[in-house]
N, C-alpha and C positions, 0 to 999 in steps of 0.2 A: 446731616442725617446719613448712615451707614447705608450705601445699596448694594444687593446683590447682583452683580451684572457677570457676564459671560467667564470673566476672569475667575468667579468663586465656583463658577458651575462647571469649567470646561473640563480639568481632570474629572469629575464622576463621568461626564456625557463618554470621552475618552474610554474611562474603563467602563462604562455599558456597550460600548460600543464594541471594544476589543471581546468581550464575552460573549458577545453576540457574534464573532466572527470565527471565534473558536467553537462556539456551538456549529455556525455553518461547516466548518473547514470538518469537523467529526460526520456530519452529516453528509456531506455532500463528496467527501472522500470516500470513495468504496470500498479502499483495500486497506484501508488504516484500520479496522477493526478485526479484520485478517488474516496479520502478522504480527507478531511478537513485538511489546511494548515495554523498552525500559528506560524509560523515560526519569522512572523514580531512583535511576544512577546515574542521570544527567545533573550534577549538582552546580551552582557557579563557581567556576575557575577549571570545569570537566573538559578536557579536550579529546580524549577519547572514551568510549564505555567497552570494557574486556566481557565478553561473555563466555563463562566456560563453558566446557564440551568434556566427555570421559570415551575411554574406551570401554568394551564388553568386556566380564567374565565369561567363562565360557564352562558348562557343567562337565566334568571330569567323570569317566568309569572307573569306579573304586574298586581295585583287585584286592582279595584275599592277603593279608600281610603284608603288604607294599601298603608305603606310604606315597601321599599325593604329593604331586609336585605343588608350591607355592604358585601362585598365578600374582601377576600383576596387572595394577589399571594406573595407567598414565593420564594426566592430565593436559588439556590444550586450551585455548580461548583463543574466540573473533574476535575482531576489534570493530566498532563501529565507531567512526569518526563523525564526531558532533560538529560538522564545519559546511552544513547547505544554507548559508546566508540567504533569504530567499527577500526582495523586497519589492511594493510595487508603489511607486511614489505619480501623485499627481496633483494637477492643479486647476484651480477654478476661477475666472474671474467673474464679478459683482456683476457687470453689465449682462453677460450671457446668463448667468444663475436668474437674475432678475427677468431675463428676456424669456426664458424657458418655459415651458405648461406644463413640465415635469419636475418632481422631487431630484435634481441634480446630482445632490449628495446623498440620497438615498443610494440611488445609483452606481456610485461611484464605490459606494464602502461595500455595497451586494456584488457587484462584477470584481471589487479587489479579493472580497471572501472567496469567492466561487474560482477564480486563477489560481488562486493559495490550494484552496484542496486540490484542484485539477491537477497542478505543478505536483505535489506531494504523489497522486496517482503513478505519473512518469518517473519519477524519482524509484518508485516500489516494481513498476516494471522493467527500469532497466534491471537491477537486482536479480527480478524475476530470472529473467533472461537469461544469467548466469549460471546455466545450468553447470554442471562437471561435463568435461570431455576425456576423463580418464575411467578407464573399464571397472563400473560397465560406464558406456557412455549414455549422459540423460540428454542430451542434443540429438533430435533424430526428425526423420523425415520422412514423411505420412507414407501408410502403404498404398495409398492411390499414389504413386509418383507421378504420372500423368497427368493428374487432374488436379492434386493437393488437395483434397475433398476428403473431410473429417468421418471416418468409419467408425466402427464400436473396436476395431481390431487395432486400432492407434487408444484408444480408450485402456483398452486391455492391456498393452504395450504396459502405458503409463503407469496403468496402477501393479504390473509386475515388476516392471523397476523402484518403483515407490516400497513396495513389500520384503524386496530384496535387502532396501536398507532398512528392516524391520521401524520404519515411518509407523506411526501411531496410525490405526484407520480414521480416528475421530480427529474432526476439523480440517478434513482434505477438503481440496479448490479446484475448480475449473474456470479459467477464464479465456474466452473466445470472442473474434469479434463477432461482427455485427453480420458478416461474411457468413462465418462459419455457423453461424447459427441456425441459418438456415439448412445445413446438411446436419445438425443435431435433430431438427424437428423430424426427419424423417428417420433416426434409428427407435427402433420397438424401444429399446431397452430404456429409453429416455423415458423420466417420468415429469410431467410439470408442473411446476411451484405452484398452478391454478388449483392444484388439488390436493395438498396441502398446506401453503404457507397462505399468510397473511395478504391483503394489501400491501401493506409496506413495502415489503421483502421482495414482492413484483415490481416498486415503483424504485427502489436500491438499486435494485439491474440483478435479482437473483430469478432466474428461469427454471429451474427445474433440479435435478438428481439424475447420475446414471454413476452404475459402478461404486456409490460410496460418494461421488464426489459431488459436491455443490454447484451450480455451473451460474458462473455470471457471463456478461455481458459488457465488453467494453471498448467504447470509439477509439482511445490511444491505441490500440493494437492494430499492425499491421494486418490485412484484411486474411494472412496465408497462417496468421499465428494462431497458437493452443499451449497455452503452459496450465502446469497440472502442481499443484504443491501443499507441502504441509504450511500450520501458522508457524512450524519453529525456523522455516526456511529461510526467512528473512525477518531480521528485527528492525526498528526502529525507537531513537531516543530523543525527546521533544527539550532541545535546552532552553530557547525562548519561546514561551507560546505566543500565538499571532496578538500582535498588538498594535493598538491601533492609535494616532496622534492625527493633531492636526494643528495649525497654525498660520497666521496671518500674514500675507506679504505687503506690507502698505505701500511701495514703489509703483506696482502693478494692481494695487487693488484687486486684488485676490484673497482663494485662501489653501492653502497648502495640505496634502492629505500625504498620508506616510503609514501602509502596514506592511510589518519588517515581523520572520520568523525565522529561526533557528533549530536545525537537527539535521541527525542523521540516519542514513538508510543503507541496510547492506546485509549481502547474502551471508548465511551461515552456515557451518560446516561442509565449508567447500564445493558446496552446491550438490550435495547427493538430496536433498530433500525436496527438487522439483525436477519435473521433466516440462522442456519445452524443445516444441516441433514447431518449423520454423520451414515447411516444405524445400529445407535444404540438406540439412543435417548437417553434421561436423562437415 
């Protein structure tokens, strides 16, 4: 008689499982929804994805019988390297699974999701990070020098450098820690997310609006940082999405867990499209 045992079942459980960790890793990653996603020219055998970039036209005064000069636009492209191997491998044995008053392996596959987005966070902040240091420069350092304490006039900085490089106004960011937040609550101009956004959007880490900009909340960031930026700042391309296996060691009597993803992250057009103050500056 034909039985269905773990063997016929364990690829679907597998791939529920990996969808389930990719639902987490969307969710519980803050800045993956962002920045810029091109994921859909991560194809297999992609080792890098080209993004282009143009230069401006520029509108010309048209004299009386003079003809205009021809203008040119050149083209350029980032490169984002599809090569963040990211894996987190572990293992369980029978005797401790069995001895446990917990779901072990529930566990195991929710703290691997929850690393996976986390890691991808830092991955998007160092990027961030990468402001330009050529003039003007976006690396710069609060006008409290003394105190490194977040004013509306480091606010204003940002979004004049942001406008400079005529940056889109729509889909600007603030991200600040946990630190800094507390000297956001006490500028006027600050408005917050309690009043008009969602639940949700309070429980994401989105706080409030000042200036145009979104303002999140977030623990990787060193307590002195504030980067400001557009979504086209930094992109990202997803070549393996998170997947998740698992398998049996019969030596050890165990059983082996393995979620492994693949992408890449990285600033675009040479970092004019974020400011980050870093109470240092260049």
């Amino acid at each position: 008689m034909a039985e269905i045992g773990f063997t016929e079942v364990s690829a679907t459980t597998q791939d529920l499982v990996s969808s389930i960790v990719q639902e987490t890793l969307k969710e519980r990653a803050k800045l993956m929804p962002l920045i810029s996603d091109y994921s859909a020219l991560a194809n297999k055998g992609t080792n890098t994805i080209k993004v282009p970039r143009r230069t401006q036209f520029a509108a010309a005064d048209k004299a009386e019988n003079t003809n205009l000069t021809a203008q040119e636009i050149t083209f350029a492209a980032d490169t984002i390297d599809v090569s963040l191997h990211k894996a987190i491998y572990a293992k369980l044995e029978d005797f401790a699974d069995f001895k446990s008053n917990v779901n072990v392996q529930a566990e195991i596959i929710q703290e691997m999701a929850n690393e996976v987005a986390l890691q991808f966070d830092r991955d998007v902040i160092t990027e961030l990070k990468l402001a330009s240091t050529s003039a003007p420069d976006h690396l710069l350092d609060y006008v409290d020098t003394s105190g490194d304490a977040l004013a509306l006039a480091d606010i204003a900085n940002a979004r004049a450098l942001l406008n400079r490089q005529n940056v889109p106004m729509a889909d600007r960011y603030m991200l600040i820690s946990p630190e800094r937040e507390q000297d956001l609550l006490n500028i006027d101009n600050f408005i917050s997310a309690e009043k008009y956004a969602s639940r949700e959007a309070l429980v994401e880490g989105m706080v409030g609006r000042v200036f145009g900009f979104n303002v999140m909340v977030h623990t990787e960031l060193d307590a002195v940082d504030t980067i400001f930026w557009h979504r086209s700042a930094v992109g990202y391309g997803m070549g393996l999405n998170p997947s998740f296996e698992q398998d049996r060691d019969l030596a050890s009597a165990s059983t082996e867990y393995l979620l492994q993803n693949l992408y890449g992250v990285e600033v675009l057009d040479s970092g004019k499209r974020q400011v980050y103050i870093n109470g240092a500056g260049a």
